[in-house]
VOKEDREN-862082 format. One record per atom (N, C-alpha, C): residue number from 0; residue in one letter; atom name; x, y, z. Coordinates in nm, 2 decimals. Layout:
N
{NUM 'a' 'CA' {X Y Z}}
...
//
This chain:
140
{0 'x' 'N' {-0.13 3.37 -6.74}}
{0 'x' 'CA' {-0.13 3.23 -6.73}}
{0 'x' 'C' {-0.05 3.19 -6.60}}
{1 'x' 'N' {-0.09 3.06 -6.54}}
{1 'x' 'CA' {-0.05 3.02 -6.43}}
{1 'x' 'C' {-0.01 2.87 -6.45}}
{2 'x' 'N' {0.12 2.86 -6.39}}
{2 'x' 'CA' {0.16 2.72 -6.40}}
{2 'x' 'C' {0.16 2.66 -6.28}}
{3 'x' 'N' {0.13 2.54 -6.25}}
{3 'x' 'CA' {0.10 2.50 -6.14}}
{3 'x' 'C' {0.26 2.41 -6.12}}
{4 'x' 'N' {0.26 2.41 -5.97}}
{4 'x' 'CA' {0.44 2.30 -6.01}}
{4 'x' 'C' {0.48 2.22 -6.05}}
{5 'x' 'N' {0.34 2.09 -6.06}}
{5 'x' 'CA' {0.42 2.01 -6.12}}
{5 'x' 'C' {0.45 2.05 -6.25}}
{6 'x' 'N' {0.38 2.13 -6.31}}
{6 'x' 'CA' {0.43 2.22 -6.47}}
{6 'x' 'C' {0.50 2.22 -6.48}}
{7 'x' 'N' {0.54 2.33 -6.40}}
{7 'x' 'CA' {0.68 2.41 -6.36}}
{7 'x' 'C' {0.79 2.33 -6.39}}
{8 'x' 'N' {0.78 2.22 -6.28}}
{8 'x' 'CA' {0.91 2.14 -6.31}}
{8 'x' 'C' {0.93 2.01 -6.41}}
{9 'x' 'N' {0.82 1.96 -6.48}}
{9 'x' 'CA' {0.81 1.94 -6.56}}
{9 'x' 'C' {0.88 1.98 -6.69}}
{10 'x' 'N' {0.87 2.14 -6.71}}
{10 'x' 'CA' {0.86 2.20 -6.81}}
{10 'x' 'C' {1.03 2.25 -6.79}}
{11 'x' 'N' {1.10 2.25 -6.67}}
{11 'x' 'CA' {1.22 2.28 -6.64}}
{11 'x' 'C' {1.32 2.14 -6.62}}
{12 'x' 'N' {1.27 1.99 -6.60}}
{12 'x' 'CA' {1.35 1.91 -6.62}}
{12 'x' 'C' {1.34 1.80 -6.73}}
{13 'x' 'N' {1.17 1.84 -6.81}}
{13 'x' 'CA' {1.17 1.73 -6.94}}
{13 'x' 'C' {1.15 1.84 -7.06}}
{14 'x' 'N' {1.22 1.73 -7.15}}
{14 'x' 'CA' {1.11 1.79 -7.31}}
{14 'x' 'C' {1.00 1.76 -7.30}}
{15 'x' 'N' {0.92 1.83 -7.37}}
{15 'x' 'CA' {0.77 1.83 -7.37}}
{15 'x' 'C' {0.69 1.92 -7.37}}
{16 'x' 'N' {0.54 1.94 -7.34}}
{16 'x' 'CA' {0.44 2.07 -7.36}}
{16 'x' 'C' {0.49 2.14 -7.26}}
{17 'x' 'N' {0.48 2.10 -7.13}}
{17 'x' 'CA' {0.55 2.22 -7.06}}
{17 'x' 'C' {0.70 2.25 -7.08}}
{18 'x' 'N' {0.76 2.23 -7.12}}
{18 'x' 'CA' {0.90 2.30 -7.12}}
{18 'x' 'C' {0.87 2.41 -7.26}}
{19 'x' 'N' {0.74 2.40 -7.36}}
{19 'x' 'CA' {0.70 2.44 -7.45}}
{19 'x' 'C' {0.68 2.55 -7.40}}
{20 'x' 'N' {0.54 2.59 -7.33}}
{20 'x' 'CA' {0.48 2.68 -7.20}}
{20 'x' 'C' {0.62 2.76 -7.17}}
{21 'x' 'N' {0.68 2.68 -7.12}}
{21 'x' 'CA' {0.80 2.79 -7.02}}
{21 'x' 'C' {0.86 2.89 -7.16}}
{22 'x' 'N' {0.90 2.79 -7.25}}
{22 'x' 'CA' {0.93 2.88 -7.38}}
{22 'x' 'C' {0.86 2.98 -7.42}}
{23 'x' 'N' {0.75 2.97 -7.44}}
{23 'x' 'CA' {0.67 3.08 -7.45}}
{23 'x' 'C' {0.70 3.22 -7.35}}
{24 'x' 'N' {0.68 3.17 -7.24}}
{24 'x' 'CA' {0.71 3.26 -7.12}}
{24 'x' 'C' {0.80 3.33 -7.15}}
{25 'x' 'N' {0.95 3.25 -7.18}}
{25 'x' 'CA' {1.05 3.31 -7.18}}
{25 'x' 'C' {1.08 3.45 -7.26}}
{26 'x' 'N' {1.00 3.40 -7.45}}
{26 'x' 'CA' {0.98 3.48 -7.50}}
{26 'x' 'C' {0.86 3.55 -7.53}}
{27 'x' 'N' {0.83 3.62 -7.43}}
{27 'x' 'CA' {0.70 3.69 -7.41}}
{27 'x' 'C' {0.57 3.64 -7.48}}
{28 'x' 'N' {0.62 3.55 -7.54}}
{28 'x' 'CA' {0.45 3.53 -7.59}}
{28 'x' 'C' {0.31 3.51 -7.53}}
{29 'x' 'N' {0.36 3.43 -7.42}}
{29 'x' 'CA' {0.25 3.48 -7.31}}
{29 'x' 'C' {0.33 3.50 -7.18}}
{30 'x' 'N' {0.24 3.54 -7.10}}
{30 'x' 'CA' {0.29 3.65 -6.98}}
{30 'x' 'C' {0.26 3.51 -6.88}}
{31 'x' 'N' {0.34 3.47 -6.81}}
{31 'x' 'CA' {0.34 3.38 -6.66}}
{31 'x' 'C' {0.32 3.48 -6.51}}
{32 'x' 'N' {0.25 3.39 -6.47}}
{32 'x' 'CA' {0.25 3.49 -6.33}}
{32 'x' 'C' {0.24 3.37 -6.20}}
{33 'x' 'N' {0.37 3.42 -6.10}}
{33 'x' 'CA' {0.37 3.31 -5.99}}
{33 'x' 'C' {0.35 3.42 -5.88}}
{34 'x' 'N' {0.35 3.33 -5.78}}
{34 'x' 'CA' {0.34 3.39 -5.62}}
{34 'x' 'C' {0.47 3.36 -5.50}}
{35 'x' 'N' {0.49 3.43 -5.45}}
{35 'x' 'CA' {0.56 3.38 -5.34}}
{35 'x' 'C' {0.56 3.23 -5.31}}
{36 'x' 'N' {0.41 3.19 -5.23}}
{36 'x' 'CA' {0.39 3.04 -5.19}}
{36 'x' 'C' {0.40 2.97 -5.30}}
{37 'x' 'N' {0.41 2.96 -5.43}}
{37 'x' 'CA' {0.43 2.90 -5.54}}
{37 'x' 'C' {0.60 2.87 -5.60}}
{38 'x' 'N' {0.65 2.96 -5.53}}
{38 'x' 'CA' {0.80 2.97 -5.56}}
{38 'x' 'C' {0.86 2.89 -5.44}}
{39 'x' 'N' {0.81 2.91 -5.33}}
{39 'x' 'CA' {0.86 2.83 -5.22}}
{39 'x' 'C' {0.84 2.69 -5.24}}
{40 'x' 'N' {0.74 2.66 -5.29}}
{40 'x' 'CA' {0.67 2.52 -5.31}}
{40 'x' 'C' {0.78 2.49 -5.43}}
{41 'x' 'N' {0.76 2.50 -5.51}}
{41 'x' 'CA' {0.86 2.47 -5.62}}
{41 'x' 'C' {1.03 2.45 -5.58}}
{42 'x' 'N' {1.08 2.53 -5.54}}
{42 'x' 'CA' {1.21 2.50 -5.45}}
{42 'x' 'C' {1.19 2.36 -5.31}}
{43 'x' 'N' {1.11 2.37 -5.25}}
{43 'x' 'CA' {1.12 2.24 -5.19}}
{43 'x' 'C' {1.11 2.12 -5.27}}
{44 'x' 'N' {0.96 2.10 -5.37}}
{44 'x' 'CA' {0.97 2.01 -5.43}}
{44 'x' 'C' {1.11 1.99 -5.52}}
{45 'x' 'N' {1.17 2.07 -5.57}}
{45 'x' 'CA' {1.32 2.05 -5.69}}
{45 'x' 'C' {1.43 2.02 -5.56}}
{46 'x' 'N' {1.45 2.05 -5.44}}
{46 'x' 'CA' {1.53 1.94 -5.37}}
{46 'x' 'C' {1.48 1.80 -5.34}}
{47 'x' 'N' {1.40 1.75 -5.40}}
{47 'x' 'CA' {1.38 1.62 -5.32}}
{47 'x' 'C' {1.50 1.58 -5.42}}
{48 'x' 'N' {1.56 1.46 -5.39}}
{48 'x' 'CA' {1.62 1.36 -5.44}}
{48 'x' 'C' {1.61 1.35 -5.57}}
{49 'x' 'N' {1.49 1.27 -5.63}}
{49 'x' 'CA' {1.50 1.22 -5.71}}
{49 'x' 'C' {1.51 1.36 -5.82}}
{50 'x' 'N' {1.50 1.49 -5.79}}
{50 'x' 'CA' {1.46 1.56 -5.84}}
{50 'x' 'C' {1.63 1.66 -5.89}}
{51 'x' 'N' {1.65 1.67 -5.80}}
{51 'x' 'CA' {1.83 1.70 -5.76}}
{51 'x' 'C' {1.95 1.67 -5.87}}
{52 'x' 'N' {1.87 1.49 -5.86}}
{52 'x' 'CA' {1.97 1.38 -5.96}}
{52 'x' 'C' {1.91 1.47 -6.07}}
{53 'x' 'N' {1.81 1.48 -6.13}}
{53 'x' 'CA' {1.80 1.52 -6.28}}
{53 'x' 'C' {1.82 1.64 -6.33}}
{54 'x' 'N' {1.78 1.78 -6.20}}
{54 'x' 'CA' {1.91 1.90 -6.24}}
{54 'x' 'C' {2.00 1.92 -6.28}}
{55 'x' 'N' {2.11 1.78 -6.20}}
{55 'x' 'CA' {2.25 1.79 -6.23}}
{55 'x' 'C' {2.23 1.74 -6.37}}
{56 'x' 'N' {2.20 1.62 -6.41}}
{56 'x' 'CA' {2.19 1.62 -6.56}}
{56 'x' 'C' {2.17 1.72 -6.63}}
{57 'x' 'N' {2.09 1.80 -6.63}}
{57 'x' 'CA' {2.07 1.94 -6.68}}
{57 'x' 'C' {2.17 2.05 -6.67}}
{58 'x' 'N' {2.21 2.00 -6.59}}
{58 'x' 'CA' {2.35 2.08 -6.56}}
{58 'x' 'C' {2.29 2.21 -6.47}}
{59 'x' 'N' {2.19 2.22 -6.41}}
{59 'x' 'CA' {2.12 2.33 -6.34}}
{59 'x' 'C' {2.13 2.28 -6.16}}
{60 'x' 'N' {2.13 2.36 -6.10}}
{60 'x' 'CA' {2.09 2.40 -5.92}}
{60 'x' 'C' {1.94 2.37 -5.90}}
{61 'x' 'N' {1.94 2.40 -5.81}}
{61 'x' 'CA' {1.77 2.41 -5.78}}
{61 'x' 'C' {1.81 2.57 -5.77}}
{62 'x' 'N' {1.87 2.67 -5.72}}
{62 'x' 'CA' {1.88 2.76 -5.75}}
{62 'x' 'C' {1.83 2.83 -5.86}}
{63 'x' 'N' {1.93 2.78 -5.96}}
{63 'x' 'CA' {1.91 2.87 -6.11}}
{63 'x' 'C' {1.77 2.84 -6.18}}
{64 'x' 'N' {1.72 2.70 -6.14}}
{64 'x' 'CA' {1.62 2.65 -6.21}}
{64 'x' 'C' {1.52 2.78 -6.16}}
{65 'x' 'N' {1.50 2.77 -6.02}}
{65 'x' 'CA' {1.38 2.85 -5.96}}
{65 'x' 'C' {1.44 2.99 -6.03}}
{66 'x' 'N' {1.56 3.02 -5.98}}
{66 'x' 'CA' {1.60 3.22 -6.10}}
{66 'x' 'C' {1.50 3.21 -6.18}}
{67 'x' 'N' {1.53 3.11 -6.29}}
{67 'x' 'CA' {1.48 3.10 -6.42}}
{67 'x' 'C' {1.33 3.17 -6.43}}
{68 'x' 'N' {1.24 3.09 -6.32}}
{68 'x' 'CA' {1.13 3.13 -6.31}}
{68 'x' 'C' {1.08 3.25 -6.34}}
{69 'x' 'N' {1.12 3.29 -6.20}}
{69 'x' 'CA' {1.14 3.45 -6.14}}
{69 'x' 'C' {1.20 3.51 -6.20}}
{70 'x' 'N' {1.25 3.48 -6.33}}
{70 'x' 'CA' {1.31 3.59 -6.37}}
{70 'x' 'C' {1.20 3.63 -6.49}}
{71 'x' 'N' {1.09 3.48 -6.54}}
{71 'x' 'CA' {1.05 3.55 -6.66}}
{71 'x' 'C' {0.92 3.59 -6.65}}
{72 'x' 'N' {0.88 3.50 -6.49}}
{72 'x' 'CA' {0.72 3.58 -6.45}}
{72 'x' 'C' {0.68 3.65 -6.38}}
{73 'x' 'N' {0.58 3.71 -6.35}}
{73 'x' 'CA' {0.55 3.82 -6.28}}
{73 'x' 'C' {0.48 3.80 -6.14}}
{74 'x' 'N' {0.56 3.88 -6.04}}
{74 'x' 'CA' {0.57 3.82 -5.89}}
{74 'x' 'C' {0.42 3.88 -5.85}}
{75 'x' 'N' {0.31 3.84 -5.80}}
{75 'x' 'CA' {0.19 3.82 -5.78}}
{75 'x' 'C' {0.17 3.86 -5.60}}
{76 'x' 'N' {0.11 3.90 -5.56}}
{76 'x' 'CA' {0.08 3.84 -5.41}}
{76 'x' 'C' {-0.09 3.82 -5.40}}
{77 'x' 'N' {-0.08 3.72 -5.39}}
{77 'x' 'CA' {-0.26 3.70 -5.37}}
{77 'x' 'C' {-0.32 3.78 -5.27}}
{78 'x' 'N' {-0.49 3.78 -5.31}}
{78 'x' 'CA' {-0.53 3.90 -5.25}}
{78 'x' 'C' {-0.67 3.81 -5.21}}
{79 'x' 'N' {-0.68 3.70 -5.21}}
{79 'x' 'CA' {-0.86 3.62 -5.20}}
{79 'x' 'C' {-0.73 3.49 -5.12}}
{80 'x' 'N' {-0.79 3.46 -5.01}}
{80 'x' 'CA' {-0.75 3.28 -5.00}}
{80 'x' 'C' {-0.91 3.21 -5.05}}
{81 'x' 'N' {-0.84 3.10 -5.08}}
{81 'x' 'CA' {-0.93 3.06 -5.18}}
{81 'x' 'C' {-0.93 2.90 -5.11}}
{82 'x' 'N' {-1.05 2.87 -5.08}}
{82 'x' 'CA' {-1.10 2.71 -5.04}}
{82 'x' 'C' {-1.16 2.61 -5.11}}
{83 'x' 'N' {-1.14 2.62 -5.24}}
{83 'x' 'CA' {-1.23 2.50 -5.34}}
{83 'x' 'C' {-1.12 2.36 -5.38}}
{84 'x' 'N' {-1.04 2.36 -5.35}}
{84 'x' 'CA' {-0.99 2.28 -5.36}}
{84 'x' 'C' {-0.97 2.17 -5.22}}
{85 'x' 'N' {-1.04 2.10 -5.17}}
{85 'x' 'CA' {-1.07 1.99 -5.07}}
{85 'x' 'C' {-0.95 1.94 -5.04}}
{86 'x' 'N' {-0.95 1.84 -5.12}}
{86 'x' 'CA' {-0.88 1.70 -5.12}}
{86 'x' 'C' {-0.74 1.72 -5.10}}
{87 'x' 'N' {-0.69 1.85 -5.21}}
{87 'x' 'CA' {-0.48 1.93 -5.15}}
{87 'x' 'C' {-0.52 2.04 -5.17}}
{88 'x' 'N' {-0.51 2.12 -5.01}}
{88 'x' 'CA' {-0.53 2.28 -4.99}}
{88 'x' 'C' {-0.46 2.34 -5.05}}
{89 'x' 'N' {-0.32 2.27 -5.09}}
{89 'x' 'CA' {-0.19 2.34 -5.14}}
{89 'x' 'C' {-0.24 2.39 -5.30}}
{90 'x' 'N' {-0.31 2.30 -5.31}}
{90 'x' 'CA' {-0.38 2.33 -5.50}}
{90 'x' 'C' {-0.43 2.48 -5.46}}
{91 'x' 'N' {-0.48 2.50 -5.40}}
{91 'x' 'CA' {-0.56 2.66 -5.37}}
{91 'x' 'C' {-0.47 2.79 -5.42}}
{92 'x' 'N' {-0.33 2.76 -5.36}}
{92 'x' 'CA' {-0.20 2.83 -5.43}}
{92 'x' 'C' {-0.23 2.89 -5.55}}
{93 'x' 'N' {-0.29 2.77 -5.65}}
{93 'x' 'CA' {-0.25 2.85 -5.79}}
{93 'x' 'C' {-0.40 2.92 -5.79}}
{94 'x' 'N' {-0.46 2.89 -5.72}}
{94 'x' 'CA' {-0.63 2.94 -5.80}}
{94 'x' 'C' {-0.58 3.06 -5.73}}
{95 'x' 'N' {-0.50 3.09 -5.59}}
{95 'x' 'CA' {-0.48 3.29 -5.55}}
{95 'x' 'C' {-0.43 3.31 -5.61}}
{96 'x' 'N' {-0.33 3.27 -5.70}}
{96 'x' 'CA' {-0.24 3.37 -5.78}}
{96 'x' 'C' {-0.30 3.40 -5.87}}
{97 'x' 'N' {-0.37 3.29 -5.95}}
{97 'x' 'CA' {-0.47 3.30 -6.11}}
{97 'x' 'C' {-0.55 3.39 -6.12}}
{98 'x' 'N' {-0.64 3.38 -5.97}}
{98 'x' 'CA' {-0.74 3.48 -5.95}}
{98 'x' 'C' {-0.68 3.66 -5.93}}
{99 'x' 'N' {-0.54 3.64 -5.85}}
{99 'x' 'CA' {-0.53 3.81 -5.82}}
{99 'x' 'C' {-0.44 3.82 -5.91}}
{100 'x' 'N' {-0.41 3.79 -6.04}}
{100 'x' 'CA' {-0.31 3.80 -6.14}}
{100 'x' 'C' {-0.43 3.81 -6.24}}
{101 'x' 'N' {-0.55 3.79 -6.24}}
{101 'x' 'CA' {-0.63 3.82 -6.32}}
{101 'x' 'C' {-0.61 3.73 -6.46}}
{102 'x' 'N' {-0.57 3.57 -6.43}}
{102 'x' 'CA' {-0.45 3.49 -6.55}}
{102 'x' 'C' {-0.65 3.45 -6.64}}
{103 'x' 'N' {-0.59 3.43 -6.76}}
{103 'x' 'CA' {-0.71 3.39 -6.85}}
{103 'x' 'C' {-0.67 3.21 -6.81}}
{104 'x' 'N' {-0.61 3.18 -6.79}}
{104 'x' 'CA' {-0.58 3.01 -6.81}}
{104 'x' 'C' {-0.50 2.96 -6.70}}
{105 'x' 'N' {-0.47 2.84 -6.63}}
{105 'x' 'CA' {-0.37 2.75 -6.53}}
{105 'x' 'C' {-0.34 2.62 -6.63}}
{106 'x' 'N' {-0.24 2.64 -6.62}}
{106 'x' 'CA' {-0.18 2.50 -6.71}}
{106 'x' 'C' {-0.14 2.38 -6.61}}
{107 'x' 'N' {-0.19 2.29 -6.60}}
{107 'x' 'CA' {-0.13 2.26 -6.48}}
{107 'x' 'C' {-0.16 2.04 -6.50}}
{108 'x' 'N' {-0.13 1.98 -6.42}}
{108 'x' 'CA' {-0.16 1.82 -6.44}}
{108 'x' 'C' {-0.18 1.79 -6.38}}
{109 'x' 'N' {-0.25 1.83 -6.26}}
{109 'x' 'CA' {-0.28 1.79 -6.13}}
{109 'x' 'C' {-0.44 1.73 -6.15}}
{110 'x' 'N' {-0.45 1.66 -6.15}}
{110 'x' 'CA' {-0.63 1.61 -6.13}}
{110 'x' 'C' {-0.71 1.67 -6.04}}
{111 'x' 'N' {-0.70 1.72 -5.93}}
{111 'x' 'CA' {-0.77 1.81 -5.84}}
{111 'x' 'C' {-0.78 1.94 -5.90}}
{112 'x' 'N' {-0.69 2.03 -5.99}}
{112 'x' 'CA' {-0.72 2.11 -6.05}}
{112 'x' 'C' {-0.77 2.13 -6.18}}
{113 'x' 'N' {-0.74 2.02 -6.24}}
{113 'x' 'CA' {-0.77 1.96 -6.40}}
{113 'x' 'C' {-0.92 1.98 -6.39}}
{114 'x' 'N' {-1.03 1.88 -6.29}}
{114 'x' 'CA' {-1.15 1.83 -6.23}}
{114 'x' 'C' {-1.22 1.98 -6.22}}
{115 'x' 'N' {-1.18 2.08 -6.19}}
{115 'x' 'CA' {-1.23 2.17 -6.20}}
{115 'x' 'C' {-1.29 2.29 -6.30}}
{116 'x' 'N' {-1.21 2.22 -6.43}}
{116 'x' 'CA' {-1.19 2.28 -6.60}}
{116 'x' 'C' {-1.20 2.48 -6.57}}
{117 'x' 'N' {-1.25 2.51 -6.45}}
{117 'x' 'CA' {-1.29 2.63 -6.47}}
{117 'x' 'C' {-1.27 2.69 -6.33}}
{118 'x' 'N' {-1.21 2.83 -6.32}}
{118 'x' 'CA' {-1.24 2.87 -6.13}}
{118 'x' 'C' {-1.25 2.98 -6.19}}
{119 'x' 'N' {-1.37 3.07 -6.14}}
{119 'x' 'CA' {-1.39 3.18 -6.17}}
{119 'x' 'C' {-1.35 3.27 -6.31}}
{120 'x' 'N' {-1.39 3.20 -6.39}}
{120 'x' 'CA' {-1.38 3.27 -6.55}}
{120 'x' 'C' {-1.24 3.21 -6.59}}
{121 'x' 'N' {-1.16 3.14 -6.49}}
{121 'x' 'CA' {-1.01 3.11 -6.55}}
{121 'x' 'C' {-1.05 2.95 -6.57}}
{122 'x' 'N' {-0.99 2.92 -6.73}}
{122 'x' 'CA' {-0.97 2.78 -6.77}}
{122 'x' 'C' {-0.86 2.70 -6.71}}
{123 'x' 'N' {-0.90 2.54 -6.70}}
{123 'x' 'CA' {-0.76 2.46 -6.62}}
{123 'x' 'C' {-0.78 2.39 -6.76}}
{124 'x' 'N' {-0.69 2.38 -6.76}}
{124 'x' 'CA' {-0.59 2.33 -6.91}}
{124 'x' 'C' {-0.52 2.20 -6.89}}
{125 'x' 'N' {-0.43 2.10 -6.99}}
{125 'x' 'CA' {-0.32 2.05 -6.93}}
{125 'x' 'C' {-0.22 2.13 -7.06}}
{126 'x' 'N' {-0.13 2.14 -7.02}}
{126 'x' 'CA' {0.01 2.16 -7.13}}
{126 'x' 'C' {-0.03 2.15 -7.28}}
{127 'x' 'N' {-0.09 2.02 -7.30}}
{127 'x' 'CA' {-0.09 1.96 -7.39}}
{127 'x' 'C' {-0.21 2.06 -7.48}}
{128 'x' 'N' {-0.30 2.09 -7.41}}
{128 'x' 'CA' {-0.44 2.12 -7.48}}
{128 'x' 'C' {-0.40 2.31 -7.45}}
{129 'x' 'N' {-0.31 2.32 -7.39}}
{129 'x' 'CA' {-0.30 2.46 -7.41}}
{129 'x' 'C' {-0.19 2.48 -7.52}}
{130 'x' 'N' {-0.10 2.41 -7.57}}
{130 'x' 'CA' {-0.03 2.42 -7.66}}
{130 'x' 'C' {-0.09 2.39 -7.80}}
{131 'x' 'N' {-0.20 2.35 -7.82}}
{131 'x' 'CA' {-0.31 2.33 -7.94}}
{131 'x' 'C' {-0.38 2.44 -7.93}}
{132 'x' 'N' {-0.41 2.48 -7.86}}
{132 'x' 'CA' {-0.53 2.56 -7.82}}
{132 'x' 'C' {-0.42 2.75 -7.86}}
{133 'x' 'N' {-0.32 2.76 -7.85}}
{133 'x' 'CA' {-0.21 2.87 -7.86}}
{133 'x' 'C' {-0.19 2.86 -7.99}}
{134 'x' 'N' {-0.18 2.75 -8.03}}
{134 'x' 'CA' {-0.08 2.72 -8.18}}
{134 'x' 'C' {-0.20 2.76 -8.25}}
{135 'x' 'N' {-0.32 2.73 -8.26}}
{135 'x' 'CA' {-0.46 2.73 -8.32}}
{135 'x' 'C' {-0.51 2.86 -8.34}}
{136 'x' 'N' {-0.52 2.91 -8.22}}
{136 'x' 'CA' {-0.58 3.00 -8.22}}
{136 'x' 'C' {-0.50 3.12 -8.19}}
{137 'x' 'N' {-0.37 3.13 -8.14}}
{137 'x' 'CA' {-0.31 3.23 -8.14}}
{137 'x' 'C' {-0.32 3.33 -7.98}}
{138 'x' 'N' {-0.42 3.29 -7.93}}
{138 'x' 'CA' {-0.50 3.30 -7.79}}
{138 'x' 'C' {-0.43 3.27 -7.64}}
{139 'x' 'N' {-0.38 3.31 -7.58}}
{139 'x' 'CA' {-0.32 3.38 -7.43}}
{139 'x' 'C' {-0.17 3.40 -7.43}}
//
């Protein structure tokens, strides 16, 4: 499984389906897998501002947050660049890792990648419908 950033930090600065996901992650119940350019991306986005302020409430860095990650998923280096995503190249990110991590599913809220329900045999999910869809069926 592949979380796309805004997941990520989603799931690292609110309650909710993604902070659910990351749980899972944490305790193996399903396997996460990020990339380099996904970890980079994620550390810039968690310094912006508004994002900084709500760390500190958390009592977390952008540091530890990003550790966190990397500590519970599995480091990836894409092997296809991948062009289906038009409109934000940067979405392409999660379909290389998804694709050379071989992930059954992308969790993610992005509407450019949502819009796509499917890339190459991997489902685009949001949080919400993968967390029904896990609990249900017991499935990734």
């Amino acid at each position: 499984m592949v979380l796309d950033t805004n997941a990520l930090i989603s799931g690292l600065l609110w309650d909710g389906n993604e902070a659910r996901v990351i749980e899972k992650a944490e305790t193996k119940e399903i396997r996460l897998f990020i990339s380099r350019e996904l970890i980079e991306e994620l550390e810039g986005v968690l310094k912006r501002e508004k994002f900084c302020k709500k760390l500190e409430g958390k009592e977390y860095t952008v540091d530890k947050a990003v550790a966190k990650i990397v500590l519970i998923a599995t480091l990836i280096k894409p092997t296809h660049k991948i062009n289906a995503v038009k409109d934000d190249p940067e979405d392409n990110r999660v379909l290389e890792c998804a694709v050379s991590a071989e992930a059954d599913v992308i969790v993610s809220g992005d509407s450019h990648l949502l819009n796509l329900k499917n890339y190459s045999g991997i489902n685009i999910i949001t949080a919400s419908d993968f967390i029904k869809k896990i609990v249900s069926t017991k499935k990734y």
